[in-house]
SETIVO-536647 format. One record per residue (C-alpha): z, x, y; residue number from 1; chain. Coordinates in steps of 0.1 Angstrom, whole numbers. Layout:
REM residues N
(zaza (Z; X; Y); NUM; 'A') ...
END
This chain:
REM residues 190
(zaza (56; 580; -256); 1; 'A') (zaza (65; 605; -235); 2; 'A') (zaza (84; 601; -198); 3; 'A') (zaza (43; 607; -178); 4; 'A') (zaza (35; 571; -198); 5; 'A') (zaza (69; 555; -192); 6; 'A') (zaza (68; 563; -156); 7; 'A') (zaza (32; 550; -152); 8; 'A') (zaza (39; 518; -168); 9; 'A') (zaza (70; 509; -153); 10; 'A') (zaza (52; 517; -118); 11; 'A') (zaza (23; 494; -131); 12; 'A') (zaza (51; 466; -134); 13; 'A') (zaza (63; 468; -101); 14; 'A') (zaza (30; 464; -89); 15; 'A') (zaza (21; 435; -108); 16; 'A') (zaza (54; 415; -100); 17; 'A') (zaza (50; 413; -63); 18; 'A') (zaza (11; 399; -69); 19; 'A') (zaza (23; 376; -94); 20; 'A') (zaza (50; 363; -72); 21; 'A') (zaza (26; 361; -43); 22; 'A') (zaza (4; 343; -63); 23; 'A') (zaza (32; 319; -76); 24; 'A') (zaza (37; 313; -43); 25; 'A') (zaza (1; 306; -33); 26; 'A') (zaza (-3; 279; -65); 27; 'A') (zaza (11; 251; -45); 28; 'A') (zaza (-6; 251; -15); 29; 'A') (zaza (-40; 258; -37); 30; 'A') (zaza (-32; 227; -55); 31; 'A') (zaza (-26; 208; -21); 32; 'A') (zaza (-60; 217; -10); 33; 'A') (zaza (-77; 207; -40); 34; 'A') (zaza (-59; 173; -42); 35; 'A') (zaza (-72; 168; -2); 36; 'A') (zaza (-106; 184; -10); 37; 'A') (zaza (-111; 163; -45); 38; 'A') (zaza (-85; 130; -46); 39; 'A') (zaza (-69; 124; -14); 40; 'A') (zaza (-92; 91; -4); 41; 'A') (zaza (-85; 76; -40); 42; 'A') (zaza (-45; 73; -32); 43; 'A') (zaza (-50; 35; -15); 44; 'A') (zaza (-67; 25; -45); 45; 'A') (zaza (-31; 21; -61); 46; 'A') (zaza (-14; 2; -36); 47; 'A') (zaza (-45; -18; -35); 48; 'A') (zaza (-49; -31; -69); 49; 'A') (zaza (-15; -41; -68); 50; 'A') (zaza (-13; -60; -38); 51; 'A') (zaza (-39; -76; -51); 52; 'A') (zaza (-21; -90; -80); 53; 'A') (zaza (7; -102; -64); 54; 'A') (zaza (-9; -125; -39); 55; 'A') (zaza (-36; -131; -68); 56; 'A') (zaza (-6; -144; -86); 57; 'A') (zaza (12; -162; -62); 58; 'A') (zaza (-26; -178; -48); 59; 'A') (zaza (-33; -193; -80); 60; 'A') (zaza (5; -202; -83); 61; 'A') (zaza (-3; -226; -53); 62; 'A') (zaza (-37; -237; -65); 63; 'A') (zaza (-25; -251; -99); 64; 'A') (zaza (9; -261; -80); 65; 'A') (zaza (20; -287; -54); 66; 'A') (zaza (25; -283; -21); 67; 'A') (zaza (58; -274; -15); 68; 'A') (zaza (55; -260; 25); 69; 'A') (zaza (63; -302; 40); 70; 'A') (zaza (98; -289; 31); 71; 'A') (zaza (97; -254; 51); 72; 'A') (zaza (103; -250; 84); 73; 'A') (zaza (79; -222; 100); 74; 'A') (zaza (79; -200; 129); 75; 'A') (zaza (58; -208; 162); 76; 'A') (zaza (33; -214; 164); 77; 'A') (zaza (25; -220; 125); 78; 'A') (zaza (48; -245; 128); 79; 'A') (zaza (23; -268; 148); 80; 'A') (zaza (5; -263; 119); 81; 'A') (zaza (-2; -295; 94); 82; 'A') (zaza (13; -285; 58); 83; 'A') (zaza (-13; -292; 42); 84; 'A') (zaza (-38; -274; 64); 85; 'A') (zaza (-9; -243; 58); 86; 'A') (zaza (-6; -247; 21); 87; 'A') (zaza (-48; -249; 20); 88; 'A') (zaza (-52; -215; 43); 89; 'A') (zaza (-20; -196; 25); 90; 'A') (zaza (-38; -204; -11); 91; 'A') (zaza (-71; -192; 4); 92; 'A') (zaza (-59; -166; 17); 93; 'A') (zaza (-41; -154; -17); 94; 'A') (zaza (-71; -163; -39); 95; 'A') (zaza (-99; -142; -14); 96; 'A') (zaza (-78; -115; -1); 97; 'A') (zaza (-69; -99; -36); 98; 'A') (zaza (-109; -102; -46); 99; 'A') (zaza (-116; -81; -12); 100; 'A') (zaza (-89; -55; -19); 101; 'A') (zaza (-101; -51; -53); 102; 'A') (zaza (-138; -43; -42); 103; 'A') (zaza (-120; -21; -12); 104; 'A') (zaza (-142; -45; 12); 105; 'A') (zaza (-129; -54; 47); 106; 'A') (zaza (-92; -39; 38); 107; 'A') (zaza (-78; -36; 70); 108; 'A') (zaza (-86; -73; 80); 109; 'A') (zaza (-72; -86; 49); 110; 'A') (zaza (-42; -67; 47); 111; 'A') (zaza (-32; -76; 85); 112; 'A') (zaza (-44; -112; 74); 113; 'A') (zaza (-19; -106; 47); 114; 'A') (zaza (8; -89; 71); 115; 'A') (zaza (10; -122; 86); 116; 'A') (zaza (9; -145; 61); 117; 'A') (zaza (39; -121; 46); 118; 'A') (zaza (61; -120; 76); 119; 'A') (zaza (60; -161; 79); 120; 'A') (zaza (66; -160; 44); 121; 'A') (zaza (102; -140; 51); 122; 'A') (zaza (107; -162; 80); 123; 'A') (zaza (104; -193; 64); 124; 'A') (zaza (112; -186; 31); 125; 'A') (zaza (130; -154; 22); 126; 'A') (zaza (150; -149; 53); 127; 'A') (zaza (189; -157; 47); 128; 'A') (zaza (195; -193; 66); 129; 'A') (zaza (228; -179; 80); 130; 'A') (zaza (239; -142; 86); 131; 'A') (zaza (265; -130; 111); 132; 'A') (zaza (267; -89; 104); 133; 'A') (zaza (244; -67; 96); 134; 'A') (zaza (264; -63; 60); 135; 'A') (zaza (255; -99; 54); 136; 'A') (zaza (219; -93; 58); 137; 'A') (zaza (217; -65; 41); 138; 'A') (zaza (224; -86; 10); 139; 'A') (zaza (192; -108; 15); 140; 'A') (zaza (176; -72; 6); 141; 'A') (zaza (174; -85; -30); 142; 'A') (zaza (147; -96; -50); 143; 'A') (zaza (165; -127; -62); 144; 'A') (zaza (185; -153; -39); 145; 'A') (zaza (220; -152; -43); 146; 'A') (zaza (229; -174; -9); 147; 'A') (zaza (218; -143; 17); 148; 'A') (zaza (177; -145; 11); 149; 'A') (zaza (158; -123; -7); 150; 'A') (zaza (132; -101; 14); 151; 'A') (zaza (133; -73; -4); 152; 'A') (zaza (100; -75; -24); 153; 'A') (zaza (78; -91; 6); 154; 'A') (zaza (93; -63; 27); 155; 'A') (zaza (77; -37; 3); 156; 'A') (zaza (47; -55; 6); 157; 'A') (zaza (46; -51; 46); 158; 'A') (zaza (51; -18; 40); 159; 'A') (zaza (21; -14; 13); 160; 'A') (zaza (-1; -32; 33); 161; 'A') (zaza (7; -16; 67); 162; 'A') (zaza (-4; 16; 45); 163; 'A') (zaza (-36; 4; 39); 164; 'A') (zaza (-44; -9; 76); 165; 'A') (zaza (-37; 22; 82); 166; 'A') (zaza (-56; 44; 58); 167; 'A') (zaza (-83; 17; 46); 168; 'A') (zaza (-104; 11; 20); 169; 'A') (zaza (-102; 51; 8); 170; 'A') (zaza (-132; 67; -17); 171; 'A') (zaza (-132; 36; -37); 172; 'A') (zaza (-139; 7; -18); 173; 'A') (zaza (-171; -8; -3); 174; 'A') (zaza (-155; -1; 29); 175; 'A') (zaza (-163; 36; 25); 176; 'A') (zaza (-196; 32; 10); 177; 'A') (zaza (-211; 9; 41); 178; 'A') (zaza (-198; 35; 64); 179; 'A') (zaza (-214; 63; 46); 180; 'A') (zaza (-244; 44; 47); 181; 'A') (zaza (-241; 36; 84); 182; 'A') (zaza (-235; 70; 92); 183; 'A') (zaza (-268; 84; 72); 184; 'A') (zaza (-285; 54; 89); 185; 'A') (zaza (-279; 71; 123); 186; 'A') (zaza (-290; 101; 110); 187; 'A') (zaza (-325; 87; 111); 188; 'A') (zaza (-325; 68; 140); 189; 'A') (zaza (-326; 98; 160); 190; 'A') 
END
């Protein structure tokens, strides 16, 4: 080779490093706007189908089991509540809410329905009897009662759940279906 080539090709690599780095730098936000553009509405899908299995589980827990809330004591005003009547809703709840957030169908209802049912649960049952600091509360932040409580899983579920009353349904869920079809439906009313 002589030094004409050399020069031209060392000046063709400095011109392809800075496009190559700006397009290295470019990938991520292309893949961002794909994953909005293409995936974004099936994210509560995951949250959903898991929620769904625990309650699932702990609803047909209570149907097969005996009733076990005469011996809780809950917070106002479920406390004026019959057990019975609480264990019969509580095992509803955890047998119909889990088929609705399967099918994505009235999410936001059922997962404040659940919200609730999940915050008496930690008040009654996973909320340390007796705390004094802040350090002895933190322990009931486990998953398995050691004397402090154990809130740690039903406060990941408040969280997971306040998710989907926020976001809904997403893509896969009847949710989003009858509101594309209401939406087309007002299209020809017009």
């Amino acid at each position: 080779m002589n030094d004409a080539t050399t020069a031209q090709n060392s000046a063709c690599i400095s011109c392809l490093i800075p496009s190559c780095i700006d397009r290295l730098c470019s990938t991520p936000s292309q893949i961002s706007r794909w994953f909005d553009s293409n995936i974004h509405g099936l994210a509560p899908i995951f949250p959903r189908l898991l929620l769904a299995y625990e309650f699932g589980e702990a609803g047909l827990e209570k149907l097969q089991g005996d009733n076990w809330f005469a011996d809780l004591i809950f917070p106002f005003p479920f406390n004026l509540l019959p057990a019975d009547f609480s264990w019969t809703l509580a095992t509803g709840l955890e047998i119909i809410a889990p088929i609705a957030l399967i099918l994505g169908f009235m999410t936001r209802f059922f997962s404040a329905a659940l919200m609730v049912l999940t915050v008496v649960a930690i008040a009654a049952v996973h909320w340390p009897a007796e705390w004094q600091t802040l350090a002895e509360l933190w322990k009931g932040y486990a998953v398995i009662d050691k004397g402090y409580g154990n809130f740690k899983l039903p406060l990941s579920y408040l969280f997971m759940l306040s998710s989907l009353v926020l976001s809904g349904s997403g893509r896969l869920g009847i949710d989003n279906w009858l509101k594309n079809r209401a939406s087309s439906n007002q299209g020809y009313g017009r």
